[in-house]
C-alpha positions in Angstrom: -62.3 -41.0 -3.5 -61.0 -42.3 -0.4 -62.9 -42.1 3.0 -60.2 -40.0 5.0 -60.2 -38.4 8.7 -58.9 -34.8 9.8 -55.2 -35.6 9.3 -55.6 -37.2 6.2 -55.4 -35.6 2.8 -57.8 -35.6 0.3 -56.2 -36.9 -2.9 -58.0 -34.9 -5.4 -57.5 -36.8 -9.0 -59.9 -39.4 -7.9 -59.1 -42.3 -10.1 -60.0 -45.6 -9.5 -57.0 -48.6 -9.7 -57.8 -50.1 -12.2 -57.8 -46.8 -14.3 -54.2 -46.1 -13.0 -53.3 -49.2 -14.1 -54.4 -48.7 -17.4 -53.0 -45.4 -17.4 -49.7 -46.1 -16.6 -49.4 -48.6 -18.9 -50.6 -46.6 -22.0 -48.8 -43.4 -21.4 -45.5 -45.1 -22.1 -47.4 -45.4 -25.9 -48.9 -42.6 -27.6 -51.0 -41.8 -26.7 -52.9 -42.7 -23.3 -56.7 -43.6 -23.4 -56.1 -43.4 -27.7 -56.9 -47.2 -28.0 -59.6 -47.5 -25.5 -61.7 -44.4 -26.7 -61.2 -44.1 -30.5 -64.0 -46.1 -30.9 -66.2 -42.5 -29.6 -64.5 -39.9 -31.3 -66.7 -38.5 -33.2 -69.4 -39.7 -31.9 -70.6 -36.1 -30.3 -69.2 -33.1 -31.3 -65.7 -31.3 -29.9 -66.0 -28.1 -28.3 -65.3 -25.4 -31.1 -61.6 -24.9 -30.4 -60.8 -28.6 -30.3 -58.2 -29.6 -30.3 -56.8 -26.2 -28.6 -59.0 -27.2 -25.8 -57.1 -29.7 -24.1 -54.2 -27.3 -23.8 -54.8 -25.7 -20.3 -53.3 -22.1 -20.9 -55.3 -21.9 -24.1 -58.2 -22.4 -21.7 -56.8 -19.3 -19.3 -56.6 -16.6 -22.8 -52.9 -18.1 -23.7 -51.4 -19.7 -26.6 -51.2 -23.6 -26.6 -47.3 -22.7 -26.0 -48.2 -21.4 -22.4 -47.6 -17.5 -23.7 -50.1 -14.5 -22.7 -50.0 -11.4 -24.8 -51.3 -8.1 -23.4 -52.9 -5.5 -25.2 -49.8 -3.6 -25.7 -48.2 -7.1 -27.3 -46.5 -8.0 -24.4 -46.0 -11.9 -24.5 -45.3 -13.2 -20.3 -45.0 -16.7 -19.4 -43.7 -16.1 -15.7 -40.0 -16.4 -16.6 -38.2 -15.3 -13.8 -40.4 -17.1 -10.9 -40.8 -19.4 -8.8 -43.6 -21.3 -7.7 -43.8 -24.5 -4.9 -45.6 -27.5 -5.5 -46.7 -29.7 -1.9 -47.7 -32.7 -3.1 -46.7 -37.1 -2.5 -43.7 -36.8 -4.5 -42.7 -35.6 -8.2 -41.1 -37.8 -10.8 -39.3 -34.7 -11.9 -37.6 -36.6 -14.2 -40.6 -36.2 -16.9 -39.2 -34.1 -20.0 -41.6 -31.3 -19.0 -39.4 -30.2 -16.4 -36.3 -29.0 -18.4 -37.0 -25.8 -21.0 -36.0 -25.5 -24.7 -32.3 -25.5 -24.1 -32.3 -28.9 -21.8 -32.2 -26.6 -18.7 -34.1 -28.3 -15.6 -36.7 -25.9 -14.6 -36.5 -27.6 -11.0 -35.2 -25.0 -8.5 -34.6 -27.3 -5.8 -36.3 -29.9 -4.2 -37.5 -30.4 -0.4 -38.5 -33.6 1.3 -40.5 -33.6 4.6 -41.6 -36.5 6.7 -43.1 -38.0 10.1 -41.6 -40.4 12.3 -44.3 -41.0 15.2 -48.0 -39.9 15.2 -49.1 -40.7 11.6 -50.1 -43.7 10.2 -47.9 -42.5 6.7 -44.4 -42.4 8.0 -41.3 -41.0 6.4 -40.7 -41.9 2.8 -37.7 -39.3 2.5 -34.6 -41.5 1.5 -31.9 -39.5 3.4 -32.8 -37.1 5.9 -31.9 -35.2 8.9 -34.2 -34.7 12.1 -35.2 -31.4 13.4 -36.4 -30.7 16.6 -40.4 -29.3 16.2 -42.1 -29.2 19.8 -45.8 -29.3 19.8 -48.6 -28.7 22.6 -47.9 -31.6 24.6 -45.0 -33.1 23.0 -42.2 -31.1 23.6 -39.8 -33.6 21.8 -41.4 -33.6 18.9 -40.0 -33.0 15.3 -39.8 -34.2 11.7 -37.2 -35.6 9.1 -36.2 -33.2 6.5 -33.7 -34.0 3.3 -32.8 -30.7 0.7 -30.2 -33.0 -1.9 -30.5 -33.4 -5.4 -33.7 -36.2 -6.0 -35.1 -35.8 -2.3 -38.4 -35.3 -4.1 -38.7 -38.2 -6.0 -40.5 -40.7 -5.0 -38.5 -43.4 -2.8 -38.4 -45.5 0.5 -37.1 -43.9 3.7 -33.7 -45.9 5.6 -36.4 -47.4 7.9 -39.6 -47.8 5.7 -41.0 -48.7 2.3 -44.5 -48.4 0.3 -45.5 -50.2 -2.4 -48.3 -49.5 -4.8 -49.7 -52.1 -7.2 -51.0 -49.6 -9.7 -47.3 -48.7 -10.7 -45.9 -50.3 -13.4 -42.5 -49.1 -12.5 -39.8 -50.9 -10.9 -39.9 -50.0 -7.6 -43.8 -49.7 -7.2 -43.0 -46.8 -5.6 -46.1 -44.3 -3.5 -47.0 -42.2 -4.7 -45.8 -42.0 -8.2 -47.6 -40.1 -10.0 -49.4 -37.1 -8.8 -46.8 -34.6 -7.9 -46.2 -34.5 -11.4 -48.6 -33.8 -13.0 -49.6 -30.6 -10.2 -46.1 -29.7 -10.9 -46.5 -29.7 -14.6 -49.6 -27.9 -14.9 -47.8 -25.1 -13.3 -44.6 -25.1 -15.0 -44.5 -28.0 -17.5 -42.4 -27.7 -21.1 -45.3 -27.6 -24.0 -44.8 -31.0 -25.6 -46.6 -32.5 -28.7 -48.9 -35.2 -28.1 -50.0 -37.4 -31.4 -53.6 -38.8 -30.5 -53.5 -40.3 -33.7 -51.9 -39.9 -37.2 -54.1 -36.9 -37.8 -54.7 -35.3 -34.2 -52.1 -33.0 -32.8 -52.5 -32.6 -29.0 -49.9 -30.0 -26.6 -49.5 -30.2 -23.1 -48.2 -27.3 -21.5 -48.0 -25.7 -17.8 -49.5 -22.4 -17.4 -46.2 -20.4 -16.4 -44.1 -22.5 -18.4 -41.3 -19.4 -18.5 -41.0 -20.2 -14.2 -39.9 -22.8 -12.3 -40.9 -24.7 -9.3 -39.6 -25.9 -6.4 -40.8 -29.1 -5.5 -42.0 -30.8 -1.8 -42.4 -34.3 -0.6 -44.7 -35.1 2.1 -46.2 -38.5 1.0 -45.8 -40.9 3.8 -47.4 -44.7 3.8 -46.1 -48.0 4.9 -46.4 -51.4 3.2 -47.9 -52.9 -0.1 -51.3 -51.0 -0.5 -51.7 -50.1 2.6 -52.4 -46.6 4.0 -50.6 -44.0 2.2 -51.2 -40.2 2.7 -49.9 -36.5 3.8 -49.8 -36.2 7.1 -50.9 -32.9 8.7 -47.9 -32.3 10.4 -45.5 -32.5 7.5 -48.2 -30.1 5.3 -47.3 -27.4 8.4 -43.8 -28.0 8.5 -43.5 -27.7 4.6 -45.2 -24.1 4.9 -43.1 -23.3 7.5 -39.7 -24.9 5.8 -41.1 -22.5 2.6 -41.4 -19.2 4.5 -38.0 -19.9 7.5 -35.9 -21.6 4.8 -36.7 -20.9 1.2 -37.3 -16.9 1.3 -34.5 -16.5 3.0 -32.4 -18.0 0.4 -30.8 -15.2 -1.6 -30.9 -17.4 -5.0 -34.4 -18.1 -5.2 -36.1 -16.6 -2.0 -37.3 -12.9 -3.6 -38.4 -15.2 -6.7 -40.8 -17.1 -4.5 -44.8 -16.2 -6.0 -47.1 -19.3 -4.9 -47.7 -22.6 -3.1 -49.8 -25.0 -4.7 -51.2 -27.7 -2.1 -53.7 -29.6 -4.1 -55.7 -30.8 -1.1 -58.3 -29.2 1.1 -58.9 -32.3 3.6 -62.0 -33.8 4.7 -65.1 -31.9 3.3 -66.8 -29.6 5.3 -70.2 -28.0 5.0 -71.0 -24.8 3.7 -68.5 -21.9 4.7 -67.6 -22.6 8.5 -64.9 -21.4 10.4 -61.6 -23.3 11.1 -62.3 -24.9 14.6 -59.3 -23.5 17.3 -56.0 -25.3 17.2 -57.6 -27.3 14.2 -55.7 -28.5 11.2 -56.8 -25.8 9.3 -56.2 -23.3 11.7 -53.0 -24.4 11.8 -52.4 -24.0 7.9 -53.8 -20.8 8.2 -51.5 -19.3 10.6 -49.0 -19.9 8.3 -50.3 -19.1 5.5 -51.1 -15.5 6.7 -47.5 -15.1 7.4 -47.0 -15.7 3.9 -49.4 -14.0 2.4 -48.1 -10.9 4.6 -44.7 -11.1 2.7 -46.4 -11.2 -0.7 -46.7 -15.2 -1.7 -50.1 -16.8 -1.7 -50.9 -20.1 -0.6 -53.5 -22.0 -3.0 -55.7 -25.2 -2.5 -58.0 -27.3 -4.0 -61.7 -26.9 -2.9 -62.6 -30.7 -3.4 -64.4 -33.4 -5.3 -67.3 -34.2 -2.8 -70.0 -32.0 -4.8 -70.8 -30.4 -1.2 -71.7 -26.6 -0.5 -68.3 -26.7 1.1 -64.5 -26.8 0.8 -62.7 -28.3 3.2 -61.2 -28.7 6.4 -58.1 -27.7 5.6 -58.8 -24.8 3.4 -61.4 -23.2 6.0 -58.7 -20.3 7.0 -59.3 -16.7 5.4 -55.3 -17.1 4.3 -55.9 -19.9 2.0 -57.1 -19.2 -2.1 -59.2 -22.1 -2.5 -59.9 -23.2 -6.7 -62.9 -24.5 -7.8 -63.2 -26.6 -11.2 -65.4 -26.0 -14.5 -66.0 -27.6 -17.4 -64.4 -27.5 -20.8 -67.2 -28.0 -22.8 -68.7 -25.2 -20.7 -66.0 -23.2 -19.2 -68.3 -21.3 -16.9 -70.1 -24.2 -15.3 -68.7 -25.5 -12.5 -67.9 -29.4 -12.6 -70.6 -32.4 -10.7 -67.8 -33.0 -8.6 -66.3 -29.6 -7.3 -66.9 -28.5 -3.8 -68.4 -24.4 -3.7 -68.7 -22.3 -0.9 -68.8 -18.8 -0.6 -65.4 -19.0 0.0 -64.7 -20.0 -3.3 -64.3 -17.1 -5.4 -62.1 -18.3 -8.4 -62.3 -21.4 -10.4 -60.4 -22.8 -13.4 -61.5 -24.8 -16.6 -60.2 -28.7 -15.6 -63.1 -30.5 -17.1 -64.4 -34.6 -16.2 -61.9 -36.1 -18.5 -63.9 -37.3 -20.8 -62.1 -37.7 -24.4 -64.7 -38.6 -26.5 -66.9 -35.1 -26.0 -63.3 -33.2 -25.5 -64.4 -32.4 -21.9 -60.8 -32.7 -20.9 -57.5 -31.5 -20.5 -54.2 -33.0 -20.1 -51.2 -33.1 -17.9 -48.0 -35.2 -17.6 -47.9 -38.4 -16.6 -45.5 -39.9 -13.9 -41.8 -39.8 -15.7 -42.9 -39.4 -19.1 -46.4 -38.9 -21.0 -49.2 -37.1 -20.2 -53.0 -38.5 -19.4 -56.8 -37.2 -19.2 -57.4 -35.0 -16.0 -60.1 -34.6 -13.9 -60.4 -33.4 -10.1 -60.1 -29.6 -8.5 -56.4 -31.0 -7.6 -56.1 -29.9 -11.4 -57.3 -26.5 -10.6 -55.6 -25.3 -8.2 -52.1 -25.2 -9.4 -53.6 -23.0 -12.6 -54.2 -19.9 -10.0 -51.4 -20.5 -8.0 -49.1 -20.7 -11.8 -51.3 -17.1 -12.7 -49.3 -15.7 -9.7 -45.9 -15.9 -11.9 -47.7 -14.7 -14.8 -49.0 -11.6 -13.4 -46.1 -10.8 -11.0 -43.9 -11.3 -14.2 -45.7 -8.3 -15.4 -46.6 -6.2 -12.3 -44.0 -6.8 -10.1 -43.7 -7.6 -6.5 -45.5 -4.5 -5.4 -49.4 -5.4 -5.7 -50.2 -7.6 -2.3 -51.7 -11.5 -2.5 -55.1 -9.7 -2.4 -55.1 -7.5 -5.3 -53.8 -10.3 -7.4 -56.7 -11.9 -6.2 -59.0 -9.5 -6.7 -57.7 -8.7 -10.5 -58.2 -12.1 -11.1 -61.8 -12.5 -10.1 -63.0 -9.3 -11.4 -61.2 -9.8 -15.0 -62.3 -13.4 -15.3 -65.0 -15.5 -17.1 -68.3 -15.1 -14.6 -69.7 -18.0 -12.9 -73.0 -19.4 -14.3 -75.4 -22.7 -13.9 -77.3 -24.1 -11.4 -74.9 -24.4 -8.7 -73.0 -21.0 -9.4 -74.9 -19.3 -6.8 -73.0 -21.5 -3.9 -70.2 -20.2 -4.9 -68.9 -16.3 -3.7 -70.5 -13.5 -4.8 -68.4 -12.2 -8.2 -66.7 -15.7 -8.4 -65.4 -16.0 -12.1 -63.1 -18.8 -14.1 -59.6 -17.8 -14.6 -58.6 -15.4 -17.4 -54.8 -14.8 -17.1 -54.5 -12.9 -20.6 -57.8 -10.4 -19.4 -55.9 -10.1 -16.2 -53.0 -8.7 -17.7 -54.8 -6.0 -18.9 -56.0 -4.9 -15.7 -55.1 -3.3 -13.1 -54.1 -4.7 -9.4 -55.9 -2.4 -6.8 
């Protein structure tokens, strides 16, 4: 976990380099972490539905294929929406992202950047600048790139980053994150061998939907300061609700955002200060949440009564993390407040006890999750699910509300910090509801 200020995002899959590195390097074999931990399997016992478990829409009442079934035998995997991912940058050219036929499941890609006021400047390789005036800077604006590949990640005409824990060629920034966000939400379900006896799948939880996918990483240098800046997490909201809804092709399809960030921890459930960074993601996330498409954000891995300061506005749907050993219990590491009212199962990544789940990795592979930035895009993914079956008619709220009151309830010690009602994701129990 980085120490971070205001403007700087909280990277929520908190792993140290040198677990990167080894990361990296193993999930180009299968599969990652195998070597290093088959020693412990074994050792202590697998939850019951091992090795189901590490399959995240098995954990949410679906199939390890990502499908729900109702009580009427309905099957819904969110075909038919759409859902954007904010995140560094997406190596969308993992083999999650195209479906069964070899169809990309990328419905367009968006990358925005800063050029002044930001230690993490523009990584966007081509883009265009767009006038944005801010309080007291009237000339003020942002780069902006909509091609084919924008999201990827990349150097800007006028800047580079470099990070030593990529073992690709460029060591790119931010390499790896986006995708795995990206394909919790929407990710093919591919077969992972753990060994010569232990099938593993990795599947997103709308796997039927597709995403649209947004840069904002910035950073400059070799290991030097990399983040999202505040101003390009405001203009992507704002590029989603002026520029992508009103895209005939794909804006009516639009569901979710996923921003897995919440910013720097705040305690217990205060208000977002005036003209704030939150308060500034709020605004705008109100406006979307008025027009039917809900804005969801991690609630953090500083084990605080708290979320954070980004996520302090009554417009943003913040996601706690639980176990998977213990579905119900939130995680050490997951911020509560009583804003907090859903959670979903993401686990400490532990392999040997099974207290884990998995995600792609960078361009190909998948690896062993931990961090609420891994819970976030389950909700947000839910959103497809459910509209899939009810339609565009039931407002952000309802959805909400369907989902806390058909879920798993909170329990443990630290359940209480958390909103009254709050409960663990159950898409398939939510399906057999009702929105009201």
């Amino acid at each position: 976990m980085k120490n971070h200020t205001d403007n700087l995002y909280t990277c929520l899959s908190p792993f140290r380099p040198a677990l990167i590195r080894r990361l990296t390097a193993a999930s180009l074999a299968l599969p990652p972490l195998a070597i290093a931990l088959a020693s412990d399997v074994g050792a202590q016992t697998m939850p019951a539905d091992w090795p189901s478990t590490a399959t995240i829409p098995y954990n949410l009442g679906g199939t390890v294929n990502g499908v729900y079934t109702d009580r009427n035998g309905k099957s819904y995997d969110g075909t038919g929406y759409i859902v954007v991912d904010i995140d560094g940058a997406f190596r969308n050219d993992n083999p999650v992202f195209k479906d069964s036929l070899g169809r990309s499941k990328i419905a367009g890609e968006v990358c925005i950047g800063q050029r002044t006021g930001t230690d993490w400047l523009s990584l966007c390789k081509l883009q265009s600048w767009v006038g944005r005036p801010l309080p007291g800077d009237p000339s003020a604006g942002y780069y902006v790139a909509s091609q084919s590949g924008a999201s990827l990640p990349s150097d800007a005409p006028d800047n580079s980053c470099r990070d030593t824990a990529n073992s690709d060629s460029p060591q790119y920034c931010h390499y790896y994150h986006g995708a795995a966000t990206a394909g919790i939400m929407v990710g093919q379900p591919t077969v992972r061998w753990d060994d010569a006896n232990t099938k593993l799948m990795y599947s997103g939880v709308a796997p039927g939907a597709s995403v649209i996918t947004v840069k904002i990483g910035g950073g400059t240098g070799t290991d030097g300061p990399q983040g999202w800046p505040i101003n390009s997490v405001v203009d992507a909201l704002n590029y989603v609700n002026s520029t992508l809804l009103t895209r005939a092709d794909i804006g009516s399809k639009i569901v979710a955002v996923n921003i897995s960030a919440s910013g720097k921890s705040i305690a217990g459930s205060l208000p977002c200060a005036t003209g704030g960074d939150g308060a500034r993601i709020d605004a705008v996330a109100g406006v979307l949440r008025a027009k039917g498409i809900a804005v969801v954000m991690s609630a953090g891995n500083d084990s605080v009564n708290g979320t954070g300061a980004w996520t302090c506005g009554n417009n943003i749907i913040p996601v706690g993390a639980t176990g998977i050993r213990s579905v119900t219990t939130p995680t050490s590491y997951t911020n509560l407040s009583q804003k907090v009212s859903l959670f979903a199962p993401v686990g400490t990544g532990d392999r040997a006890s099974g207290d884990f789940v998995l995600a792609p990795w960078a361009g190909y592979g998948s690896f062993n999750v931990w961090g609420t930035s891994f819970s976030s895009p389950q909700v947000a993914a839910a959103f497809a699910v459910l509209r899939q079956k009810f339609g565009t008619a039931p407002s952000v709220d309802s959805l909400v509300r369907l989902m806390q009151t058909t879920g798993k309830p909170l329990d443990g010690d630290r359940a209480g910090l958390a909103a009254p009602g709050a409960s663990v994701l159950d898409i398939r129990a939510a399906l057999n509801g009702t929105p009201g």
